[in-house]
N, C-alpha and C positions, 0 to 999 in steps of 0.2 A: 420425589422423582419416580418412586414407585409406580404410582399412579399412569406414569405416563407411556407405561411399558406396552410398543406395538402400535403408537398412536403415532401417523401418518403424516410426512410435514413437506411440503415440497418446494427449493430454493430456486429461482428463476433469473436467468444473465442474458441476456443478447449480446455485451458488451464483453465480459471477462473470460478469462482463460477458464478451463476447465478446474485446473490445481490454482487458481485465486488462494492465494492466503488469506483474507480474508474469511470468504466465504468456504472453501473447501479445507482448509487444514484447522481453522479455529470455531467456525461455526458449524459445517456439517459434521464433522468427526465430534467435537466434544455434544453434539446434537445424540450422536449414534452410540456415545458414550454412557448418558444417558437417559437410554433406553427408547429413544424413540426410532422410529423407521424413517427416515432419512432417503427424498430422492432429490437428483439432481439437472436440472434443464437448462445448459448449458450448449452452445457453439461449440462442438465436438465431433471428429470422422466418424465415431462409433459407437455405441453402447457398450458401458461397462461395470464390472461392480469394482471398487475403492476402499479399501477400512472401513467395510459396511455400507459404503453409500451408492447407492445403484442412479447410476448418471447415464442420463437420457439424451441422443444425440442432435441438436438440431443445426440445420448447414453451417457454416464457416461464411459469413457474405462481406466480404469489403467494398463493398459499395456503403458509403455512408447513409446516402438517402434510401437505398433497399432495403438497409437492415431498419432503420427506424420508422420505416412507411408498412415492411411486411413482414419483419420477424416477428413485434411481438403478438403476433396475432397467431403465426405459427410457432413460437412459445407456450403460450394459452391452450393451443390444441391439446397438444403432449403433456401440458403438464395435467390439465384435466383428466386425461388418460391413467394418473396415477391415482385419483379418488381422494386424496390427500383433506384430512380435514383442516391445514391451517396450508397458506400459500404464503411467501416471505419471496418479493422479488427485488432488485438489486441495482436499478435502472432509471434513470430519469425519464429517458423515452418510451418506459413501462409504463407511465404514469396512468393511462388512457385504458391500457389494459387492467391494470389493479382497480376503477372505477368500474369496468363492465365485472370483472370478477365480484368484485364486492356489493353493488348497488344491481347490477343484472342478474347476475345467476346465485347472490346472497350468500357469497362465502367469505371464510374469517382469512384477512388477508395483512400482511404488514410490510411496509415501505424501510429497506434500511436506507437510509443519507449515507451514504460512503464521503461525499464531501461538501460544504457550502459550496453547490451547484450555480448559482447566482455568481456568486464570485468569481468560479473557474470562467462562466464563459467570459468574465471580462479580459484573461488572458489565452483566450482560440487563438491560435494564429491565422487558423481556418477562416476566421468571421473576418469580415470588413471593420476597421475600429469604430467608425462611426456606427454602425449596428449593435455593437454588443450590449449600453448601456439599456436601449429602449428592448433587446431580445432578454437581457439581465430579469429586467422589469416584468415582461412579461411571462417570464418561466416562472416566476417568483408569486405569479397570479395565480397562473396554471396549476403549480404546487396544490396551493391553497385550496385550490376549487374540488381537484380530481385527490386529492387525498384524503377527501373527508371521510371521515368512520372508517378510516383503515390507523392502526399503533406505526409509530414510526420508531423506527431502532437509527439509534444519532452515532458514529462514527469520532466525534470527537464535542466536546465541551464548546467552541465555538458557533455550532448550531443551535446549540438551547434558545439562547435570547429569540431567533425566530423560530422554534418551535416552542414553547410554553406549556403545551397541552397534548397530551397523548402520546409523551414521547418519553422512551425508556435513552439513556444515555450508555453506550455500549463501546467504550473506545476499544479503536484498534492497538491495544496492548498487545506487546509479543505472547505465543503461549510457553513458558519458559518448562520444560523440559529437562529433567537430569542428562538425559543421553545424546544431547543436541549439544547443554550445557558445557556437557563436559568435555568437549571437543575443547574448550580453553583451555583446561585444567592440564591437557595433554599436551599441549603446542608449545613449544618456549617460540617468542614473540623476538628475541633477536634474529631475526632471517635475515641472512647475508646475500645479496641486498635487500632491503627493507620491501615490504608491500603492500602499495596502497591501493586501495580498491571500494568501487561505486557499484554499487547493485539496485538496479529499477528503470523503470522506464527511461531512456534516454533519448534526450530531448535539451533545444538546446534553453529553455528554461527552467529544465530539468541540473542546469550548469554543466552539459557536454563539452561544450568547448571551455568553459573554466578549469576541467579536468584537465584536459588537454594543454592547455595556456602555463599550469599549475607544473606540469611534467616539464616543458620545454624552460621555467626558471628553475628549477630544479637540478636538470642537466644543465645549464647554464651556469650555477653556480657551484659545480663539479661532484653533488651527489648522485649515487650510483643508487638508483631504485628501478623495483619493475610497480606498472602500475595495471590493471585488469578496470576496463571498463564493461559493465554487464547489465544486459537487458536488449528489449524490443526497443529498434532504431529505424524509421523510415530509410528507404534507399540512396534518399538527395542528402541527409544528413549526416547518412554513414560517408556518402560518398567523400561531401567535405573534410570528415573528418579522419580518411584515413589521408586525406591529399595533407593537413595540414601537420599530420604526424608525420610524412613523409619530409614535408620541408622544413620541419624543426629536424631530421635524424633521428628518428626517437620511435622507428619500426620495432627497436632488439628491445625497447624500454614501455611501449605500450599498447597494451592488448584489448581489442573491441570484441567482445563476445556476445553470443546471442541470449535470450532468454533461456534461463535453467531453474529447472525444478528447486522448490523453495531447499528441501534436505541438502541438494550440492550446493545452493546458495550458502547457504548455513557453514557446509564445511569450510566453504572459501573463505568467509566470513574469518571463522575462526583462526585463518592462518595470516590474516591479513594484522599486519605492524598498525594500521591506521584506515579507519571506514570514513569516508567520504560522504559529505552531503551538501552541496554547497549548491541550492537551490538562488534562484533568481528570484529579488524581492519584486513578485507579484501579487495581486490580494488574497487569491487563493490560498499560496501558502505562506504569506505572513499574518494569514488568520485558521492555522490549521498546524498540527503535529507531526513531522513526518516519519514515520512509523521506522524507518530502516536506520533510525539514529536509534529507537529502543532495541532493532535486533541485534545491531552492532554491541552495541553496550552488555545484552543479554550474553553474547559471546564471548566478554572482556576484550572487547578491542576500543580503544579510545577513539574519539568522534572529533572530525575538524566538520564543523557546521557551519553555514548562515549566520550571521549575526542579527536573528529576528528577536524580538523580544520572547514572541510566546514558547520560545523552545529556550532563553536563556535557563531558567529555572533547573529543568533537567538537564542539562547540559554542562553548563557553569556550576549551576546550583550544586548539582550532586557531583560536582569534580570528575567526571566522568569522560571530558575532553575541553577543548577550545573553538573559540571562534574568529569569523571573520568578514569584510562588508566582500559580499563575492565578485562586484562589479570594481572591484581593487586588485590584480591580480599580483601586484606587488606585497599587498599586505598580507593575504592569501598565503604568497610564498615564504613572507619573513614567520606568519607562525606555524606554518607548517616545518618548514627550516629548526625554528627551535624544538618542536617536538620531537622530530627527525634526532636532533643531537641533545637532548636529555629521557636517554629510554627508562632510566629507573623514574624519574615521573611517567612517563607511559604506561609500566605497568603498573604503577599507583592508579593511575585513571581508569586503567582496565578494570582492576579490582574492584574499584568505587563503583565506574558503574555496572558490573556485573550483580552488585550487590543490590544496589539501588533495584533494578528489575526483579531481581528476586523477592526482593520485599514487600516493593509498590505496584512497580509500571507492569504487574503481567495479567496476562488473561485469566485466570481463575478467579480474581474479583469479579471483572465485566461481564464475566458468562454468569453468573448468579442474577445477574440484572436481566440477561437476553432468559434464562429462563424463568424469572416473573414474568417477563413482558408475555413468554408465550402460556403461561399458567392463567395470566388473565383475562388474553383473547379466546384460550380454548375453553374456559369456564363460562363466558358470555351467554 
């Protein structure tokens, strides 16, 4: 890594937050870690420097068709601006720019897949259903076409089979931390009342109102808990969802909170009796990991998840929580209910998978992979 001391690398979003865990807490910082210069082109009010990474501002646009028809073009400007000998962007709708960057002006560029992109659109709410298949189809072209001769960095083991070639596999494991960690170590986990808590995008196949449905049997069959839901929520679905916590009674018992910075995530995390994830069986994510079931576990807090296959393993496998079909909200309720009332298995679970991440599921493996991958396009 010597070697790579001062050598220039610059990560590109139209899409993500600035503080992306992902991209800003596991890939740029352990980038700036070692040794290299680290900038950041990112959707941001302002220019700033970070743990080393100097992050470059470009508008905030919610307009969907604006940002995809003319940010990345004004991405591309700025990031150019930094001289950067390797570019690493983060975007499906980059795709067209990582093409001119690479085959136009000849620089060493790499595509990370954050997710089977094909698959998500099959559940947009946004798209027409009859469209998604044939747009599926042809994003899945597009890929192929406009990615050629750029390294692709794979986000999770599901995308291999269609990448085969030129592709480093770089899951998003947590990056597991003593001083993050040990916020378990400190917590006793009986909190009177209990708390259960969702941290991510919220959305309702995200299972927002499963959360919600989950609290009102809950209260219904006379347990007293607080529940914190947290993350970015559209305004029509916040709106439903505080109307329907209103008419379960369940204002003093559950709380919608906005996006918070991954470190207050983390604390929350920590103090939470039971982390949530009770995603909607979509393709997307019953062919995909959902990363805040390993952050949960990195914390010792035990996991009520999805009953997907690809996540029983970690899950089940490593005792580390339980599961459940989420579109059941009764079954949902009956094992959330037992966990609720056997806490000395709780904190068995915690443990287990506390440990489990510490061993296996964390980023210090994957970031050995993301730095071959950039050893081999910078040696090119």
């Amino acid at each position: 890594m010597c070697g790579n001391q001062h050598t220039r690398v610059c990560h590109i979003s139209t899409v993500h937050s600035a503080l992306d865990v992902r991209i800003f807490y596991r890939e740029c910082r352990s980038l700036v870690q070692a040794g290299y210069e680290v900038h950041l082109v990112i959707p941001r009010a302002e220019n700033s420097v970070r743990d080393g990474v100097s992050i470059h501002c470009i508008p905030v646009v919610k307009s969907r068709f604006v940002r995809m028809l003319l940010m990345p073009w004004v991405a591309m400007r700025k990031a150019l601006q930094t001289k950067a000998s390797l570019y690493h962007y983060h975007d499906p709708e980059l795709l067209f720019m990582g093409f001119v960057l690479r085959w136009i002006l000849g620089k060493k560029v790499i595509f990370d897949v954050h997710e089977p992109v094909a698959l998500q659109v099959m559940s947009k709410p946004w798209l027409p259903r009859w469209s998604r298949k044939a747009i599926a189809l042809l994003y899945r072209l597009i890929e192929k076409i406009f990615s050629q001769g750029q390294e692709l960095v794979l986000a999770n083991e599901y995308s291999v089979a269609r990448h085969p070639h030129r592709a480093y596999l770089v899951r998003n494991y947590p990056l597991f931390r003593d001083d993050v960690a040990g916020l378990a170590n400190a917590k006793n986990r009986n909190t009177d009342p209990p708390l259960l808590v969702y941290v991510g995008g919220v959305a309702r196949i995200r299972g927002a109102m499963v959360y919600v449905e989950l609290a009102g049997k809950l209260a219904q069959r006379g347990h007293d808990f607080h529940m914190q839901i947290v993350g970015p929520c559209s305004e029509q679905l916040q709106t439903e969802l505080k109307a329907r916590i209103e008419s379960l009674g369940l204002q003093d018992k559950v709380l919608l909170r906005d996006r918070i910075d991954w470190p207050e995530a983390m604390e929350l995390v920590s103090k939470a009796t039971i982390g949530m994830c009770l995603l909607l069986p979509v393709p997307n994510y019953t062919a995909s990991l959902a990363t805040k079931i390993l952050e949960y576990m990195m914390l010792g807090t035990p996991v009520l998840a999805s009953n997907f296959d690809c996540w029983r393993d970690i899950v089940e496998g490593e005792g580390a929580g339980m599961m459940a079909e989420p579109t059941d909200i009764n079954e949902v309720a009956d094992v959330c209910e037992w966990m609720l009332n056997n806490p000395d298995e709780l904190r068995a679970m915690g443990q287990r998978g506390m440990e489990a991440v510490r061993s296996k599921y964390n980023w210090s493996s994957e970031f050995r992979e993301l730095l071959r991958c950039y050893e081999t396009v910078l040696s090119r």
